[in-house]
Structure formats: C-alpha cells, structure tokens
Residue, then its C-alpha position, 0 to 999 in steps of 0.5 A: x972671584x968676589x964682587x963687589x960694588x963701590x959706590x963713591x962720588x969723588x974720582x979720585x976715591x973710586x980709583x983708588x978703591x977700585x986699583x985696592x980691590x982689584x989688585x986683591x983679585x976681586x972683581x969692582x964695580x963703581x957707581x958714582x951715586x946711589x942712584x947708579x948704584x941700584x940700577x947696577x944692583x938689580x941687574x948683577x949679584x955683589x958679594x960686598x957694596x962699599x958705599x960713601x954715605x954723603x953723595x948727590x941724588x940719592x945717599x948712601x944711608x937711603x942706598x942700604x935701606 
C-alpha cells in the first residue's frame, strides 16, 4: 500500500485530502507544517509528499529542498 504524506496547514485541507487518498486505498500521513513534516519524514519511508508551499515556520519550497 502507497504512502503518502500530506503536508497542509488548513484543517479543512487535510481532511479532505486525507478521506481522497485513503479512500483510494493509500495509507496518508499529515503533517500541519514543514517542520512537523521532516520530523515525520526521517523516521518512516513515503511513496508520494504533497505539500502546500505557503505554511508557517517552515514552508513547502524550503521542505523539498
């Protein structure tokens, strides 16, 4: 089953991207900043990150660099 980790500041977004990939049969991860998002990157393997670019701290551009 693909992973992949959803990085999105807006509530609203996350759930609906995450009830989208879910129902697609894909196992989703969420992460509300980049911040949050690396520290769950290091520690599991993703197939696919979907990041917003513009979030607080840290934003998507510096995440994917």
């Amino acid at each position: 089953m693909p992973r992949i980790l959803i990085v999105e500041d807006e509530p609203t977004e996350q759930t609906l991207l995450r009830a989208f990939f879910e129902g697609s049969g894909h196992q989703v991860y969420v992460a509300p900043d980049g911040e949050q998002a690396y520290k769950v990157f290091l520690r599991k393997d993703f197939d696919i990150v979907i990041t917003d670019l513009q979030m607080p701290r840290v934003d998507g551009l510096e995440l994917i660099s």
